[in-house]
TORKOLVEX-163651 format. One record per atom (N, C-alpha, C): residue number from 1; atom name; z, x negated, y negated. Coordinates in nm, 3 decimals, padded with zeros to 5 digits, m for minus. Layout:
R  num  atome       c3       c1       c2
R  NUM     CA        Z        X        Y
...
END
This chain:
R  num  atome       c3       c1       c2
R    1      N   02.730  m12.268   16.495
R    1     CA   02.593  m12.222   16.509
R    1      C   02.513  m12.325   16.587
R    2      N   02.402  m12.258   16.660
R    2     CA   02.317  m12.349   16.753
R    2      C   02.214  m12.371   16.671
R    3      N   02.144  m12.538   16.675
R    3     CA   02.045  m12.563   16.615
R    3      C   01.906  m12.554   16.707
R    4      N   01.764  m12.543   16.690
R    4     CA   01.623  m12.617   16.769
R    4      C   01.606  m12.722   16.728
R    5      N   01.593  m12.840   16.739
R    5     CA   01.579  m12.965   16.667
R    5      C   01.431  m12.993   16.748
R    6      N   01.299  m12.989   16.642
R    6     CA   01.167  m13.008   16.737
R    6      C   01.125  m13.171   16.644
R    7      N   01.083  m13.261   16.697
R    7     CA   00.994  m13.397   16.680
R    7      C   00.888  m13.413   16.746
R    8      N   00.774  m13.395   16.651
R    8     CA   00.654  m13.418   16.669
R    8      C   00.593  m13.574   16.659
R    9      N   00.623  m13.666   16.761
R    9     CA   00.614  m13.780   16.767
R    9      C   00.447  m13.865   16.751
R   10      N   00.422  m13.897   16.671
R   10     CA   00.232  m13.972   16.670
R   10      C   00.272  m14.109   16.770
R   11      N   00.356  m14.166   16.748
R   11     CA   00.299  m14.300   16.840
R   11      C   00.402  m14.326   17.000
R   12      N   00.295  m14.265   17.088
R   12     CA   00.352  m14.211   17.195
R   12      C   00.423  m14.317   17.274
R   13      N   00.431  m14.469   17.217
R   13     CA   00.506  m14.550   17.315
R   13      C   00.630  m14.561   17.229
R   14      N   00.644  m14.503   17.139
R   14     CA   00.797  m14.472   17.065
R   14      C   00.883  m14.393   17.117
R   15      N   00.850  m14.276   17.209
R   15     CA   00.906  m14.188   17.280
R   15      C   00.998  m14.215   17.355
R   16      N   01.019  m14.342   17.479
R   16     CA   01.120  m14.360   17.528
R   16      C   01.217  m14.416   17.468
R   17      N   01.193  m14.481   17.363
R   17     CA   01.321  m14.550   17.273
R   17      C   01.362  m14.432   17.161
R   18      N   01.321  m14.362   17.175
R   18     CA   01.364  m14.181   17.084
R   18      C   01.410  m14.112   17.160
R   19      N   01.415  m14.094   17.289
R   19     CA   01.461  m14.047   17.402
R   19      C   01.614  m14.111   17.394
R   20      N   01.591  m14.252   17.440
R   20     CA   01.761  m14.315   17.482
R   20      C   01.835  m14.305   17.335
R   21      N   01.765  m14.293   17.227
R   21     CA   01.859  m14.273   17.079
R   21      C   01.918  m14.139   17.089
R   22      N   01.840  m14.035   17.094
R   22     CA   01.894  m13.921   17.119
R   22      C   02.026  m13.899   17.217
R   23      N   01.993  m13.940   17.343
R   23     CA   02.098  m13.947   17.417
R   23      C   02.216  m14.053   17.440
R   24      N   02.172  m14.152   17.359
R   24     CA   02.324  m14.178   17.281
R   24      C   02.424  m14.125   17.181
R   25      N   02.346  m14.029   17.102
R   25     CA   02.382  m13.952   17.031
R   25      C   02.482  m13.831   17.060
R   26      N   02.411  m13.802   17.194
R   26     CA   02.497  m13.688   17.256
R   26      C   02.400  m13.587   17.311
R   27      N   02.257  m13.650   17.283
R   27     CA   02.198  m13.482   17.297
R   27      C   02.196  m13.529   17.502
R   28      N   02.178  m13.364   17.558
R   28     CA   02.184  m13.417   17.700
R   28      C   02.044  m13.327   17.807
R   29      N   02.007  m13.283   17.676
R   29     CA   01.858  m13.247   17.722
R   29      C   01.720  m13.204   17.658
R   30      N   01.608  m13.317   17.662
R   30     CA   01.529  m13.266   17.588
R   30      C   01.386  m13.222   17.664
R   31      N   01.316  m13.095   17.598
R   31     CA   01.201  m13.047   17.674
R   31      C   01.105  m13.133   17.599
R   32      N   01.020  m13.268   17.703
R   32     CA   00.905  m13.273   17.606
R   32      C   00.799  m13.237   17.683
R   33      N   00.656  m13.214   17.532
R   33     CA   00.543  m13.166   17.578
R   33      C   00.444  m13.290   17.550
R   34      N   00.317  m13.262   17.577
R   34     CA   00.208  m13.314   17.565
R   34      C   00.165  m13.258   17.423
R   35      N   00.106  m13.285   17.349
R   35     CA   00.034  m13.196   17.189
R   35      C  m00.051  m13.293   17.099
R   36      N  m00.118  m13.204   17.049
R   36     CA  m00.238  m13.252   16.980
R   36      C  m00.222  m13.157   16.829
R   37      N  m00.242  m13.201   16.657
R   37     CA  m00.290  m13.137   16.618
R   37      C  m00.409  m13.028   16.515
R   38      N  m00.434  m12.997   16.506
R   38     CA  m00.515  m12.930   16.434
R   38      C  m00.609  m13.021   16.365
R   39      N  m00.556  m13.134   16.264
R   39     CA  m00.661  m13.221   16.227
R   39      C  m00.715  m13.267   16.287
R   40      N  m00.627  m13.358   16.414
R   40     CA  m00.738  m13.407   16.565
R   40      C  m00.857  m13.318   16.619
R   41      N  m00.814  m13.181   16.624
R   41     CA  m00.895  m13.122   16.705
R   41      C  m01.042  m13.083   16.639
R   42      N  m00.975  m13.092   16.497
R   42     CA  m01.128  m13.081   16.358
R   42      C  m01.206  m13.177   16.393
R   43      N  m01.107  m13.325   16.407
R   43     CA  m01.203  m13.418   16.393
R   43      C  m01.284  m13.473   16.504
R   44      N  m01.295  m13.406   16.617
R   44     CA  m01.357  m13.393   16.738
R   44      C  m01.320  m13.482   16.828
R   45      N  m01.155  m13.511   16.771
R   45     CA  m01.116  m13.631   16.884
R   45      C  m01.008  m13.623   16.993
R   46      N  m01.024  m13.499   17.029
R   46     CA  m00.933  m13.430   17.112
R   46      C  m01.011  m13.364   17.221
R   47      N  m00.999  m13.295   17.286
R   47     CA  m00.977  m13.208   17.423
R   47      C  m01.114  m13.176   17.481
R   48      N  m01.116  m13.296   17.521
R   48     CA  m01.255  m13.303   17.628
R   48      C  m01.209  m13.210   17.702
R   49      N  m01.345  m13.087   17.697
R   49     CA  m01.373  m12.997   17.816
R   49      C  m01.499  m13.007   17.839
R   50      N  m01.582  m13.173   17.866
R   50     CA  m01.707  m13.164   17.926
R   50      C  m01.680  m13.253   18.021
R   51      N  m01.573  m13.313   18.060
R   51     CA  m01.523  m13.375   18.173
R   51      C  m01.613  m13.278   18.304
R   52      N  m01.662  m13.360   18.418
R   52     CA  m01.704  m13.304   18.563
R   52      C  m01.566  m13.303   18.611
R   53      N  m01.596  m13.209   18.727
R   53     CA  m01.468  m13.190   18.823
R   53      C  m01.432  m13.326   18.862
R   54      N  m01.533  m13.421   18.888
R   54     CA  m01.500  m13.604   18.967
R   54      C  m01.505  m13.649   18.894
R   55      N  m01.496  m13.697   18.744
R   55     CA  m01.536  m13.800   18.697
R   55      C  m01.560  m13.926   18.733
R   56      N  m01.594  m14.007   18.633
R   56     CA  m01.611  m14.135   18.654
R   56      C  m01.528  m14.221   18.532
R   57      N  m01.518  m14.331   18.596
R   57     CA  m01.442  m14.406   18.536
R   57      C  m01.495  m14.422   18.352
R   58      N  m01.613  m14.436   18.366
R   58     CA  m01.706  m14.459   18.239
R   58      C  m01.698  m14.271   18.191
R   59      N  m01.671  m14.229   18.176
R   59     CA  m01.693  m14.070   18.144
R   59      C  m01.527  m14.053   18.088
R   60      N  m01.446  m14.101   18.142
R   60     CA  m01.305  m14.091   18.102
R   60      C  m01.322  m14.196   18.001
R   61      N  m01.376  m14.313   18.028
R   61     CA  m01.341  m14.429   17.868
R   61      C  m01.456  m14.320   17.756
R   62      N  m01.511  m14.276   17.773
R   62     CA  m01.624  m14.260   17.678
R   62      C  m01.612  m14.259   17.533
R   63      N  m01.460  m14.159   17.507
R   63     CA  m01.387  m14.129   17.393
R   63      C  m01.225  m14.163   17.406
R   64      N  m01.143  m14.181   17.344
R   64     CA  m01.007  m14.150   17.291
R   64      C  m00.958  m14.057   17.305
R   65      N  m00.894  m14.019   17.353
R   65     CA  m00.801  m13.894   17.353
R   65      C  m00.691  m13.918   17.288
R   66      N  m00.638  m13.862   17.177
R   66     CA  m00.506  m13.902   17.137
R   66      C  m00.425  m13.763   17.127
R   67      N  m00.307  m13.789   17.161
R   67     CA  m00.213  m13.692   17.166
R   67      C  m00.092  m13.698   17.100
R   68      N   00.011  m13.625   17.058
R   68     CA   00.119  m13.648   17.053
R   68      C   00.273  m13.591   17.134
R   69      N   00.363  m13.636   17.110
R   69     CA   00.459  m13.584   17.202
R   69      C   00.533  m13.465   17.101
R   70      N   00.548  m13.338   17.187
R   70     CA   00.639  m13.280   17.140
R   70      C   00.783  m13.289   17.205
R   71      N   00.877  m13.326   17.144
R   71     CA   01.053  m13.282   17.169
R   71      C   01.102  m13.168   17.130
R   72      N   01.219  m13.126   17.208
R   72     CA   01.252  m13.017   17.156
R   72      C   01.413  m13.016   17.221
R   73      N   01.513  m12.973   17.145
R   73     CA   01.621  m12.967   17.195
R   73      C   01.730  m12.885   17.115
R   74      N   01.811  m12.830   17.165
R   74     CA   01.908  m12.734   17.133
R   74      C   02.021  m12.855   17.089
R   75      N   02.085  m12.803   16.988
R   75     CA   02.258  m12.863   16.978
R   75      C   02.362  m12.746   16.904
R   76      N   02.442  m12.779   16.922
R   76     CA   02.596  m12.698   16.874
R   76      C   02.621  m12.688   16.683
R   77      N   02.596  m12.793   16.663
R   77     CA   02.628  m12.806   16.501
R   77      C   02.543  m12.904   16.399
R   78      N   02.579  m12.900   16.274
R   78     CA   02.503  m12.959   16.191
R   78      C   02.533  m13.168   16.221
R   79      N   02.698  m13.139   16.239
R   79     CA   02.640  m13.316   16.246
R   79      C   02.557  m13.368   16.344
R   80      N   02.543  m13.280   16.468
R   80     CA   02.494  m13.365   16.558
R   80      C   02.301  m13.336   16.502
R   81      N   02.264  m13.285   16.426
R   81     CA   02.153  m13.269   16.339
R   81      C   02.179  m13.401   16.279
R   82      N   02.245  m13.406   16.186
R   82     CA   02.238  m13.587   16.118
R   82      C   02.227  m13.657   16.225
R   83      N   02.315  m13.698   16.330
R   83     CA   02.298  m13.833   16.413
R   83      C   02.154  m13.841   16.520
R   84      N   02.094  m13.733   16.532
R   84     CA   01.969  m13.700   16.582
R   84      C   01.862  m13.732   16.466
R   85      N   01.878  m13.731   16.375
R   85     CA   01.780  m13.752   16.237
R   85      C   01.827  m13.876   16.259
R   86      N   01.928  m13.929   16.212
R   86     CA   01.930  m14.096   16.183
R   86      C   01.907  m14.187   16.276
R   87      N   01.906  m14.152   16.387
R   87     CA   01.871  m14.254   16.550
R   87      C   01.723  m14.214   16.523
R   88      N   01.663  m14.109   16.532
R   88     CA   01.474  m14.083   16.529
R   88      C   01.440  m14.214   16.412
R   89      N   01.500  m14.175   16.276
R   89     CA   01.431  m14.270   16.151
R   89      C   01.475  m14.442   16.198
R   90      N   01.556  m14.467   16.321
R   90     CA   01.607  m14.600   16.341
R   90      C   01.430  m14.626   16.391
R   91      N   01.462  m14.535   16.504
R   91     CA   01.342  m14.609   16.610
R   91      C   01.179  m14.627   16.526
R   92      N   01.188  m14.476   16.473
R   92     CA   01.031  m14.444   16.424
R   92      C   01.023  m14.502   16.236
R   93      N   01.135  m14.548   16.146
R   93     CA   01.106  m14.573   15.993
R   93      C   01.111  m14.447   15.917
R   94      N   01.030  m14.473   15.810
R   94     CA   01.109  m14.341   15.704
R   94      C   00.947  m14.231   15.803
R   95      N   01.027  m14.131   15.844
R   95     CA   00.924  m14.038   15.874
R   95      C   00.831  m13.956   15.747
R   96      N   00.865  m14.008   15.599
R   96     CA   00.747  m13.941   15.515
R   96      C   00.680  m14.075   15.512
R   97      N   00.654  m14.128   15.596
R   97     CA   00.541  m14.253   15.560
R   97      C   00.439  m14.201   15.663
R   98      N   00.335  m14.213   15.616
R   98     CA   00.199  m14.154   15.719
R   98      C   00.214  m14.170   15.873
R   99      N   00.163  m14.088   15.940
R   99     CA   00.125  m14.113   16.112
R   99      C   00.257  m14.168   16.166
R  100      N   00.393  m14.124   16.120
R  100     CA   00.504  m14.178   16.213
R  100      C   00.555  m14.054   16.281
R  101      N   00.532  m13.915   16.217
R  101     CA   00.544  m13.756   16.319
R  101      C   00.650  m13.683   16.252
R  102      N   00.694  m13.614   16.242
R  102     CA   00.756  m13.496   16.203
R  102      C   00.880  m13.463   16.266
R  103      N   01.018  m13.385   16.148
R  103     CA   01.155  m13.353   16.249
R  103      C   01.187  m13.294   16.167
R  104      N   01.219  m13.158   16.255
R  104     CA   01.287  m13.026   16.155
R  104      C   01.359  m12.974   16.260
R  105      N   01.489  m12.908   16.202
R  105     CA   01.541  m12.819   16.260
R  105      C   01.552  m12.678   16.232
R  106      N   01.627  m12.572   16.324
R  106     CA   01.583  m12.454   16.314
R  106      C   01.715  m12.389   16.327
R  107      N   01.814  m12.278   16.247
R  107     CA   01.866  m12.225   16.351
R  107      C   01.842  m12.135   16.469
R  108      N   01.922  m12.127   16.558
R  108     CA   01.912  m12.035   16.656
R  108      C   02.028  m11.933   16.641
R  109      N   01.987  m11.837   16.666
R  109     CA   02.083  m11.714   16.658
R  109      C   02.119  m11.618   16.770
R  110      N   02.083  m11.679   16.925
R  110     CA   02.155  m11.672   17.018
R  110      C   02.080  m11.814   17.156
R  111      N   02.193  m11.833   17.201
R  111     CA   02.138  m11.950   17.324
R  111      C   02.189  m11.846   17.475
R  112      N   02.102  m11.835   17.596
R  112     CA   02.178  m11.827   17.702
R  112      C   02.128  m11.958   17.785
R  113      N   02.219  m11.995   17.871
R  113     CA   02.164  m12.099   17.962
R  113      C   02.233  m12.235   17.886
R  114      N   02.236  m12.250   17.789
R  114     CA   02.333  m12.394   17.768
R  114      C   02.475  m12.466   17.794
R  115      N   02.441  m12.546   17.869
R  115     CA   02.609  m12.574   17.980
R  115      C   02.721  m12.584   17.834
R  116      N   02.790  m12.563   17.853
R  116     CA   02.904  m12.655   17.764
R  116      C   02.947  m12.766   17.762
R  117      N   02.956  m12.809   17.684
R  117     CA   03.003  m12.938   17.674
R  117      C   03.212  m12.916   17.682
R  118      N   03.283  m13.025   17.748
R  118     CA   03.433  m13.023   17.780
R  118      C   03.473  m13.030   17.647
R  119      N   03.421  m13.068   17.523
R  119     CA   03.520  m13.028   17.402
R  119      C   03.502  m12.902   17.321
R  120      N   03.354  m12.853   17.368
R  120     CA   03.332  m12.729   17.304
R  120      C   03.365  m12.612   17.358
R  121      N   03.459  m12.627   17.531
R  121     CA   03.517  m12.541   17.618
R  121      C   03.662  m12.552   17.511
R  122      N   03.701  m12.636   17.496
R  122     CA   03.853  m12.668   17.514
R  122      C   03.894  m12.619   17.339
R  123      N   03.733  m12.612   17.243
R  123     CA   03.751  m12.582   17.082
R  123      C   03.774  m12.424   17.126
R  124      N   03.685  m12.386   17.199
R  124     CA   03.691  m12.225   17.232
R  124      C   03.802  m12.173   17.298
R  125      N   03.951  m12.232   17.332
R  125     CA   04.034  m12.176   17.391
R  125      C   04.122  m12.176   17.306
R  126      N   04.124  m12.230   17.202
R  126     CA   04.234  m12.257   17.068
R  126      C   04.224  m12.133   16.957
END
């Protein structure tokens, strides 16, 4: 079975060292996004839309913008779910400790478009 494995990352200079963990792991492609959520956006510290078309340098410092990263990536089976969980908690600590971000997986119940990997060709000919 195919997994979604999504990480909602808070501290955005953690991302490239969650990136190269992952892909030591095996994963060999991840979609990330830009994201913000819901409590940020309550607390009015998110998504300036009074920006001018030119700004100014002083108009961009004015406030904080904080964001977070979304990941997202497909895999084949449950272990590669553990070694993707245990490389994230290396880089980021125990993720139930406040403001370190979120990791769940999902199944999927059909993939098109995912290359194969040469051992998962060679499991499928047996």
């Amino acid at each position: 079975m195919n997994y979604l494995i999504i990480a909602v990352i808070d501290e955005l200079a953690k991302c490239p060292s969650i990136l190269e963990a992952w892909e030591r792991t095996g994963v060999t492609g991840v979609t990330i996004l830009d994201s913000t959520g819901l409590g940020r956006i309550r607390k009015g510290m998110n998504l300036r839309d009074d920006l001018p078309l030119m700004p100014s340098l002083r108009n961009l410092m004015q406030t904080r913008e904080e964001h977070h990263r979304t990941l997202f990536t497909v895999v084949r089976d449950e272990a590669m779910i553990d070694r993707i969980f245990e490389a994230t908690e290396r880089v980021l600590g125990d993720l139930n400790e406040p403001n370190k971000g979120i990791l769940f997986a999902l199944p999927v119940v059909r993939v098109f478009g995912l290359p194969e990997r040469e051992n998962d060709a060679e499991s499928s000919k047996e």
